[in-house]
Gaussian input, Z-matrix of N, CA and C with variables (Angstrom, degrees):
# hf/3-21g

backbone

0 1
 N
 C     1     B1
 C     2     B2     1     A1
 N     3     B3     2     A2     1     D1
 C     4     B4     3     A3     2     D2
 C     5     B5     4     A4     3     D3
 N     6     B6     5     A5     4     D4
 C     7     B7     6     A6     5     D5
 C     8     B8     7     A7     6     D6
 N     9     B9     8     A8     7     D7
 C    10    B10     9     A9     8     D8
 C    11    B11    10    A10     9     D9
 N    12    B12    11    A11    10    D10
 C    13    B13    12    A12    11    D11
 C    14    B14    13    A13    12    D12
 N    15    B15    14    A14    13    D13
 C    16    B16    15    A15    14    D14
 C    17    B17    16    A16    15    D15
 N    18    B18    17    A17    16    D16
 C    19    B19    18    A18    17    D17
 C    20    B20    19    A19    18    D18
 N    21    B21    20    A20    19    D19
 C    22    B22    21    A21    20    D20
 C    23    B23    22    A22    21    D21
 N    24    B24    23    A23    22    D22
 C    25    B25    24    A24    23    D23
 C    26    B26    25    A25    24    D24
 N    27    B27    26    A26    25    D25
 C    28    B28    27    A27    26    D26
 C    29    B29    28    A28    27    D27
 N    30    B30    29    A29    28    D28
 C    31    B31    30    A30    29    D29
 C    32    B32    31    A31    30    D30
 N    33    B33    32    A32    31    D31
 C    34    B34    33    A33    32    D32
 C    35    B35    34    A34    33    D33
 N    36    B36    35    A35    34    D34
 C    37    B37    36    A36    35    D35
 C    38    B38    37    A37    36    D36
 N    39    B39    38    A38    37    D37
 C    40    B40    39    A39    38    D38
 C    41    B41    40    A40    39    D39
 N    42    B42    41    A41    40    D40
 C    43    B43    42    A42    41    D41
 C    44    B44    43    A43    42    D42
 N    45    B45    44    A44    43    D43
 C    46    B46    45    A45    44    D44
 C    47    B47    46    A46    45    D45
 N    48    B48    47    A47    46    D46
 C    49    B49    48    A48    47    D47
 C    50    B50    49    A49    48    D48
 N    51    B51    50    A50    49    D49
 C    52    B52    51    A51    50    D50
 C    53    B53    52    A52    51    D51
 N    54    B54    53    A53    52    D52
 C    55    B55    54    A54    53    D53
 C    56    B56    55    A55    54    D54
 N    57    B57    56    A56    55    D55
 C    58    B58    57    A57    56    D56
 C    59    B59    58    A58    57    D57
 N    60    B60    59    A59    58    D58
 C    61    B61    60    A60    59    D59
 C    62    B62    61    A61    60    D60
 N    63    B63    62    A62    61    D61
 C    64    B64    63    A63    62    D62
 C    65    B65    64    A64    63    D63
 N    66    B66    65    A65    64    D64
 C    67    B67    66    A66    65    D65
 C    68    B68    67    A67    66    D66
 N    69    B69    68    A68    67    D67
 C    70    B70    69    A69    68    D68
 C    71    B71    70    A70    69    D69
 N    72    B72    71    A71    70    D70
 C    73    B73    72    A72    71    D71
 C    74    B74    73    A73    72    D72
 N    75    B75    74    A74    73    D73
 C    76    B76    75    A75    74    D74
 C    77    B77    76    A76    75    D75
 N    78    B78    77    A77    76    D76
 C    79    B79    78    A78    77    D77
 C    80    B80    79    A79    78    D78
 N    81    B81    80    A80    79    D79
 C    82    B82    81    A81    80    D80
 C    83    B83    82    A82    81    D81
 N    84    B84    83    A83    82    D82
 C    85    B85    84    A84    83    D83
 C    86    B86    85    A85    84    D84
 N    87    B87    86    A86    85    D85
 C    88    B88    87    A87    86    D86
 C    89    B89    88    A88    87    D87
 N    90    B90    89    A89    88    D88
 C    91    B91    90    A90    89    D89
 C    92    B92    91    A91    90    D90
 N    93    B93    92    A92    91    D91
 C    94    B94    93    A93    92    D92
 C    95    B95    94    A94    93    D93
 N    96    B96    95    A95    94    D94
 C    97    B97    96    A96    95    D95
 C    98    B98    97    A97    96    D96
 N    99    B99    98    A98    97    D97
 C   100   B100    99    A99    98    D98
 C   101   B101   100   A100    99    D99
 N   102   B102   101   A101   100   D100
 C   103   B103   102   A102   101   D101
 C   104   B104   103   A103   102   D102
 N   105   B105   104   A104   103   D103
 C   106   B106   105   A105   104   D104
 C   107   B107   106   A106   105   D105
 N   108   B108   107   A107   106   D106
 C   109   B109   108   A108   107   D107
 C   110   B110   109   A109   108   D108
 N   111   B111   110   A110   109   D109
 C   112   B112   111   A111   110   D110
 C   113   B113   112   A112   111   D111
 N   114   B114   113   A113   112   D112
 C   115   B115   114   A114   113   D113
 C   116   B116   115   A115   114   D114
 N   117   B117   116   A116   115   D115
 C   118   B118   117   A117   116   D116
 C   119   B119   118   A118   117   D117
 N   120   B120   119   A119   118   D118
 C   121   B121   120   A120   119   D119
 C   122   B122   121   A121   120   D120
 N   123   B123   122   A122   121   D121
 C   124   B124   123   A123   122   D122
 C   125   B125   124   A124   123   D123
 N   126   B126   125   A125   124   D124
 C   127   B127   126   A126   125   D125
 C   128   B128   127   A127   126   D126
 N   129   B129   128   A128   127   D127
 C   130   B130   129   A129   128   D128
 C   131   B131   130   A130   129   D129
 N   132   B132   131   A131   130   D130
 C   133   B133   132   A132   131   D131
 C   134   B134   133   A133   132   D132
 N   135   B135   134   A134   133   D133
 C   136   B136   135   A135   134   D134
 C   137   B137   136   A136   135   D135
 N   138   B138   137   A137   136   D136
 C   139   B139   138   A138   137   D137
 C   140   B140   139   A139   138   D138
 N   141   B141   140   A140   139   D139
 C   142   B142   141   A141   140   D140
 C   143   B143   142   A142   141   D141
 N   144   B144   143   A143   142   D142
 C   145   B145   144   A144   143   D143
 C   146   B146   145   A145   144   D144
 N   147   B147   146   A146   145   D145
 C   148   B148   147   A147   146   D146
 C   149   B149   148   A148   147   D147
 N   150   B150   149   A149   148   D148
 C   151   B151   150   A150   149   D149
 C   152   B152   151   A151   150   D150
 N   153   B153   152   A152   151   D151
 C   154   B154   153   A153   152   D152
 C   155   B155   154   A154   153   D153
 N   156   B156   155   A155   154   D154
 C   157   B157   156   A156   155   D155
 C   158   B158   157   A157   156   D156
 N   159   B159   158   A158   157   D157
 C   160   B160   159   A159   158   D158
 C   161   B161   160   A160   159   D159
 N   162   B162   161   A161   160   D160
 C   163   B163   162   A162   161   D161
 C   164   B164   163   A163   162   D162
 N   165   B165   164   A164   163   D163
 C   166   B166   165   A165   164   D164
 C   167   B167   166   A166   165   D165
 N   168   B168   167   A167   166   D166
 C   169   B169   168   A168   167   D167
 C   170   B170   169   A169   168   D168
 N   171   B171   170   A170   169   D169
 C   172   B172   171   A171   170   D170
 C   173   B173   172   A172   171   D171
 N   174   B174   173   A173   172   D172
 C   175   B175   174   A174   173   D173
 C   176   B176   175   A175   174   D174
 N   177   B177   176   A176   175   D175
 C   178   B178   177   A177   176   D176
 C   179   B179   178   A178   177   D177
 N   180   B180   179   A179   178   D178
 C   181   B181   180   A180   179   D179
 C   182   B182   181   A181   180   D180
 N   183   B183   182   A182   181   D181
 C   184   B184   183   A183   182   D182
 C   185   B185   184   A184   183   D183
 N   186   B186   185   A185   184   D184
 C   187   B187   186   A186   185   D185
 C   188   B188   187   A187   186   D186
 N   189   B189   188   A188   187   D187
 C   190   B190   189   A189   188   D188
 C   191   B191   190   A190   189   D189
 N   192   B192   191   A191   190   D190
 C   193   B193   192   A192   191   D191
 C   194   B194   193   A193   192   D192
 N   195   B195   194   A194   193   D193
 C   196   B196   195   A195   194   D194
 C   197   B197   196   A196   195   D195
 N   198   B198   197   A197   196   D196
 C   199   B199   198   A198   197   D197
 C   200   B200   199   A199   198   D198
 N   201   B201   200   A200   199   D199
 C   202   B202   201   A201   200   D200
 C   203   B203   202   A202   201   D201
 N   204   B204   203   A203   202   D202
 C   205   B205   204   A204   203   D203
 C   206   B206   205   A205   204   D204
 N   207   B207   206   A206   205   D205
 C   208   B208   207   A207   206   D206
 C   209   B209   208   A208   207   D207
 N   210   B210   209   A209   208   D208
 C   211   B211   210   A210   209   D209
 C   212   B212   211   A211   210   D210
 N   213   B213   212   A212   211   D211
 C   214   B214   213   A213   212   D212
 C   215   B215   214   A214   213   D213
 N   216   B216   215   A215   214   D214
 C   217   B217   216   A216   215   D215
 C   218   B218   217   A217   216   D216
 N   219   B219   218   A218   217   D217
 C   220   B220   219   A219   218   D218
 C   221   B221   220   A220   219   D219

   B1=1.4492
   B2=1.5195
   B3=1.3474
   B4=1.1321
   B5=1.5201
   B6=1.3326
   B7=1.6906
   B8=1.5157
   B9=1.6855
   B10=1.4761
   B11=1.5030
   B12=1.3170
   B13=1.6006
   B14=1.6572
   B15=1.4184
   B16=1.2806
   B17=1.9053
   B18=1.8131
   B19=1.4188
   B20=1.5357
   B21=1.3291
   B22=1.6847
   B23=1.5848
   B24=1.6598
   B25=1.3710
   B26=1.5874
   B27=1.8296
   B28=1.6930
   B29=1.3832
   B30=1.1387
   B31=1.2939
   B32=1.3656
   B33=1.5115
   B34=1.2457
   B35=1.3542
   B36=1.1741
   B37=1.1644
   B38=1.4999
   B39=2.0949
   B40=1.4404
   B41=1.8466
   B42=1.7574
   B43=1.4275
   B44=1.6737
   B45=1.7477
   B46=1.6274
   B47=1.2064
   B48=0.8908
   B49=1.9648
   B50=0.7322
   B51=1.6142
   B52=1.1470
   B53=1.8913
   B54=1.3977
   B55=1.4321
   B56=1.7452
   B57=1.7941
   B58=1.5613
   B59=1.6963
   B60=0.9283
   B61=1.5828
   B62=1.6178
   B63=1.4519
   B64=1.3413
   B65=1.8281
   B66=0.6603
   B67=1.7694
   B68=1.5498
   B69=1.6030
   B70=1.7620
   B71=1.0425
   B72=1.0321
   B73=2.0653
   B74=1.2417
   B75=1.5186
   B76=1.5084
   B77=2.3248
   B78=1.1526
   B79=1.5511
   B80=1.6441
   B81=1.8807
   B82=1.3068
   B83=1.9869
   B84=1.4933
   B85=1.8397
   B86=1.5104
   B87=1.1250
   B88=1.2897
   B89=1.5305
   B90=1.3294
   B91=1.5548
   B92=1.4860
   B93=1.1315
   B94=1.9581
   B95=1.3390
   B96=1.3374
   B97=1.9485
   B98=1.4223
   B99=1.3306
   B100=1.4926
   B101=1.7260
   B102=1.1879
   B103=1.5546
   B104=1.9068
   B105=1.3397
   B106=1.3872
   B107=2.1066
   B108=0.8581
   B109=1.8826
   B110=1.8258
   B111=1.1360
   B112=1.4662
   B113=1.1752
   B114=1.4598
   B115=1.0767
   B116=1.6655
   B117=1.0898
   B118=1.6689
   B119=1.5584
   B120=1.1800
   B121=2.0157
   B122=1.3106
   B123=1.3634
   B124=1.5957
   B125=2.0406
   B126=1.3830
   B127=1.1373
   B128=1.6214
   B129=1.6322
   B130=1.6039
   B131=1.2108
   B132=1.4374
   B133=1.5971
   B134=1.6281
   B135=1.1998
   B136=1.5617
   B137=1.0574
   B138=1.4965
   B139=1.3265
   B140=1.8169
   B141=1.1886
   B142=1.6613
   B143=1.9174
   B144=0.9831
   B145=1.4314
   B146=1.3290
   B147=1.7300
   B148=1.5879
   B149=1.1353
   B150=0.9244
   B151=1.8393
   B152=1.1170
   B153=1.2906
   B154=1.2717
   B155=1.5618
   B156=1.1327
   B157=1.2083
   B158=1.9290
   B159=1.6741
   B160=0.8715
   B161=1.6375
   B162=1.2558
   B163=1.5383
   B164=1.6806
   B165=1.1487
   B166=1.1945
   B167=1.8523
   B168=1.1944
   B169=1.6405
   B170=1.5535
   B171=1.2015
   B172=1.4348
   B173=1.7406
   B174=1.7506
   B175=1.5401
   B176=1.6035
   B177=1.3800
   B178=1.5336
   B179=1.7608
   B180=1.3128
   B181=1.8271
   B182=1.4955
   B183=2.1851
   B184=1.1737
   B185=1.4685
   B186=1.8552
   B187=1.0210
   B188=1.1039
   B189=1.6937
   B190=1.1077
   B191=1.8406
   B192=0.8705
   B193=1.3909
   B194=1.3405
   B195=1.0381
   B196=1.5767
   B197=1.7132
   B198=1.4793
   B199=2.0587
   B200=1.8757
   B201=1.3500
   B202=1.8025
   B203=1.6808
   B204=1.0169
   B205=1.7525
   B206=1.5353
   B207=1.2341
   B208=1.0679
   B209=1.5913
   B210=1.5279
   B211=1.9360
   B212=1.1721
   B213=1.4955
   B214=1.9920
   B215=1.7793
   B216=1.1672
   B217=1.5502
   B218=1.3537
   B219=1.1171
   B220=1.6088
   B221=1.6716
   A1=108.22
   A2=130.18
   A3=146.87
   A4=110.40
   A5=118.81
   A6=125.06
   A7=101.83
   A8=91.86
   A9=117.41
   A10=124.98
   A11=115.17
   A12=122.73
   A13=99.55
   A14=104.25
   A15=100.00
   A16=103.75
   A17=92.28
   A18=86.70
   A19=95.59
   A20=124.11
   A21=115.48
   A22=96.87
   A23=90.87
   A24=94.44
   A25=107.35
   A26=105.10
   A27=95.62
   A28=109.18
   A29=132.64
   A30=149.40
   A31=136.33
   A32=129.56
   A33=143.93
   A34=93.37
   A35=133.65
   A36=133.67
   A37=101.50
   A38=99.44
   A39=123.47
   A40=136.24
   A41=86.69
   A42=102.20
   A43=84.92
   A44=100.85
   A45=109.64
   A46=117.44
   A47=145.36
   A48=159.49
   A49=134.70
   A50=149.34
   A51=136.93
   A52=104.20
   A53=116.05
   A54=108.45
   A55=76.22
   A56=93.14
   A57=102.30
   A58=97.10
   A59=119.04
   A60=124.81
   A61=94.20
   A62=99.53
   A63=103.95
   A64=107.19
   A65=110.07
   A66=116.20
   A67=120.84
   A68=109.27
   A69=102.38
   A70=116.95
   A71=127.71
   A72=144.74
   A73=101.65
   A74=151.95
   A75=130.07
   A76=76.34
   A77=98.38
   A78=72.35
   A79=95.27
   A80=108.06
   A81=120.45
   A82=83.97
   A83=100.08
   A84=82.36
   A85=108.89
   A86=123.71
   A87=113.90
   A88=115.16
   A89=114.51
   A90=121.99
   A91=107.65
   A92=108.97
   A93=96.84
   A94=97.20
   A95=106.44
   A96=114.36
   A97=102.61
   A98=90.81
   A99=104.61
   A100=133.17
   A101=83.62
   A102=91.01
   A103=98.15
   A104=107.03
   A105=100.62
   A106=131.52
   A107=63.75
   A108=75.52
   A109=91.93
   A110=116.75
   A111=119.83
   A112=134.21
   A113=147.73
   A114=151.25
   A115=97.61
   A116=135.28
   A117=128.68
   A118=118.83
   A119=94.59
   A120=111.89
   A121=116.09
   A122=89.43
   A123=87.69
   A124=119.43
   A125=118.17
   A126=91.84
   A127=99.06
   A128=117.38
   A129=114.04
   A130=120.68
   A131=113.14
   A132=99.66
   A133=114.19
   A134=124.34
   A135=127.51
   A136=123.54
   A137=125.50
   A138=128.25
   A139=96.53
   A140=113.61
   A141=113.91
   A142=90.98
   A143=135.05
   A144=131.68
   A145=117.08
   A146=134.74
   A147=136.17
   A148=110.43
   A149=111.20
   A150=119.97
   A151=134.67
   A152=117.29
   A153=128.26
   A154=123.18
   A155=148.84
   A156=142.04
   A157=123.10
   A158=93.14
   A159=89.91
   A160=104.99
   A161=141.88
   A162=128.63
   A163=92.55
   A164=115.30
   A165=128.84
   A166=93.14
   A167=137.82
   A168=145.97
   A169=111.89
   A170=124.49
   A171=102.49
   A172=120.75
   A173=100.42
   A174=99.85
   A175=140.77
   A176=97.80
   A177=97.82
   A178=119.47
   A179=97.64
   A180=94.06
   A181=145.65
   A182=97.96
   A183=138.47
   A184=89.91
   A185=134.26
   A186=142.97
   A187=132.87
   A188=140.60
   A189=132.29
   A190=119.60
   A191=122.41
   A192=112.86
   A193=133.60
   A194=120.15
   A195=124.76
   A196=119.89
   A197=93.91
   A198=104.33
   A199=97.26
   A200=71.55
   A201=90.88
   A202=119.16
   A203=105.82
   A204=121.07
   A205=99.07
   A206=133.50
   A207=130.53
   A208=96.54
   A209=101.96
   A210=101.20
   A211=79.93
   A212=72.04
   A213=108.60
   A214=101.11
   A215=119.03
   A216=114.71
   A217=120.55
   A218=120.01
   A219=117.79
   A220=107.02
   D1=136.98
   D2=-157.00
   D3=-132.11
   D4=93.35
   D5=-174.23
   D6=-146.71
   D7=150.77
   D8=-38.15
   D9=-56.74
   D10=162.89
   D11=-174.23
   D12=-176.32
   D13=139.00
   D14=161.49
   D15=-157.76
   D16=44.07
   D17=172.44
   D18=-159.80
   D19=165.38
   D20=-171.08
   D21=-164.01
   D22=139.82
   D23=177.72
   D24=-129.47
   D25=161.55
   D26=-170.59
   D27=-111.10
   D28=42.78
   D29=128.79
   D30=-12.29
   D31=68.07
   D32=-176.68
   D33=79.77
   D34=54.61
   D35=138.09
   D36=-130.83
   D37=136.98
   D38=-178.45
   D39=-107.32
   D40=34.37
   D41=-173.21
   D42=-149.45
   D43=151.06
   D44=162.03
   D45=-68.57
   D46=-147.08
   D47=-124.13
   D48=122.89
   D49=116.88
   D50=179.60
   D51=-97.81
   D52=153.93
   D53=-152.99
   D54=-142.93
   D55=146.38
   D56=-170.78
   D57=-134.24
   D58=120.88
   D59=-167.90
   D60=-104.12
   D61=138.88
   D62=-171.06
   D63=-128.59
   D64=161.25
   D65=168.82
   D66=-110.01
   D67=148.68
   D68=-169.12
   D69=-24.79
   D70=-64.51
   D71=164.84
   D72=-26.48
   D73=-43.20
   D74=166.70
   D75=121.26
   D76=3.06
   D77=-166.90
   D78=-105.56
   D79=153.73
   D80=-136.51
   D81=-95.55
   D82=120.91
   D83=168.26
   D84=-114.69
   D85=12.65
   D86=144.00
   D87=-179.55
   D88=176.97
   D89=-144.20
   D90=-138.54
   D91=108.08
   D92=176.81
   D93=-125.77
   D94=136.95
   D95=179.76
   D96=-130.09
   D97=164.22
   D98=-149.96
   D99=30.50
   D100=91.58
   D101=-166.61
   D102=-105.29
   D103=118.95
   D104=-175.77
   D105=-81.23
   D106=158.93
   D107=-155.01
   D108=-54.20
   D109=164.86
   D110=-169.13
   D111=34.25
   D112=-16.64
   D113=174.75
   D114=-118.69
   D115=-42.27
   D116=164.46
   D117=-19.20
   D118=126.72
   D119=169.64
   D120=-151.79
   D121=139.39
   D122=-169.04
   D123=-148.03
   D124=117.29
   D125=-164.12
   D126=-134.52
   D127=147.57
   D128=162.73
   D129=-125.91
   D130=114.79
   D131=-166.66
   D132=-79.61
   D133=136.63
   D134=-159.88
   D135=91.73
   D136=5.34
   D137=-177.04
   D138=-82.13
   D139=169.05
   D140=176.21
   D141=-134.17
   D142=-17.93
   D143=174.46
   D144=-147.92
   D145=143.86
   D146=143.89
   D147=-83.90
   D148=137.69
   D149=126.62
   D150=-84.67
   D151=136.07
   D152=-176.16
   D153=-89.40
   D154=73.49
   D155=155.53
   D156=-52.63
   D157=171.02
   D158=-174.71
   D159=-111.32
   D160=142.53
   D161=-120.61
   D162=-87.27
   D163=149.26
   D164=157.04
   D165=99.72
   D166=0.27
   D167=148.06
   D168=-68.40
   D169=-18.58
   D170=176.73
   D171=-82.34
   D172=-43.01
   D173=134.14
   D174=-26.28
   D175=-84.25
   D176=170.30
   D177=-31.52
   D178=-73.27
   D179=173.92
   D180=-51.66
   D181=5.62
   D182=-165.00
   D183=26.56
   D184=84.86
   D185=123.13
   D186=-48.80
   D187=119.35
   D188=-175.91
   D189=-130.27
   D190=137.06
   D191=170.95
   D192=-34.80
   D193=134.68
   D194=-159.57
   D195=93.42
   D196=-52.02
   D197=-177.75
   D198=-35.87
   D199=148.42
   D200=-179.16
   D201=-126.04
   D202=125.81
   D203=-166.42
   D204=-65.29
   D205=-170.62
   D206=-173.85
   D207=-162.25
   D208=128.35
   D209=-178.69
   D210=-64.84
   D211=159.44
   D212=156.98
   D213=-83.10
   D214=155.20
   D215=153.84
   D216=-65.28
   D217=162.12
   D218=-180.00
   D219=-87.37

């Protein structure tokens, strides 16, 4: 998780990613997968954090826009 951030670049990195931009609220406003390593860019304006996956997991975890994360307690 990457905060704050709401932009990512694939810059010396040699694997894709799928990257999940989230808003203060933990909720996801948007989703780009497979994002390729060196030529990849990626930006959401209003996001306050990414996540970083590893590509083809944002699928798997059938993540969707809008869904909302849930803190942990401290």
């Amino acid at each position: 998780m990457l905060a704050p951030c709401n932009s990512v670049h694939m810059l010396f990195m040699r694997f894709a990613i799928d990257v999940v931009y989230l808003d203060e609220n933990l909720c996801i406003k948007k989703i780009v997968r497979d994002l390729k390593p060196w030529l990849g860019i990626s930006a959401c304006f209003g996001a306050s954090g990414a996540l970083e996956l590893a590509s083809g997991e944002a699928e798997r975890l059938k993540l969707v826009v809008g869904q909302k994360f849930l803190k942990a307690d401290s």
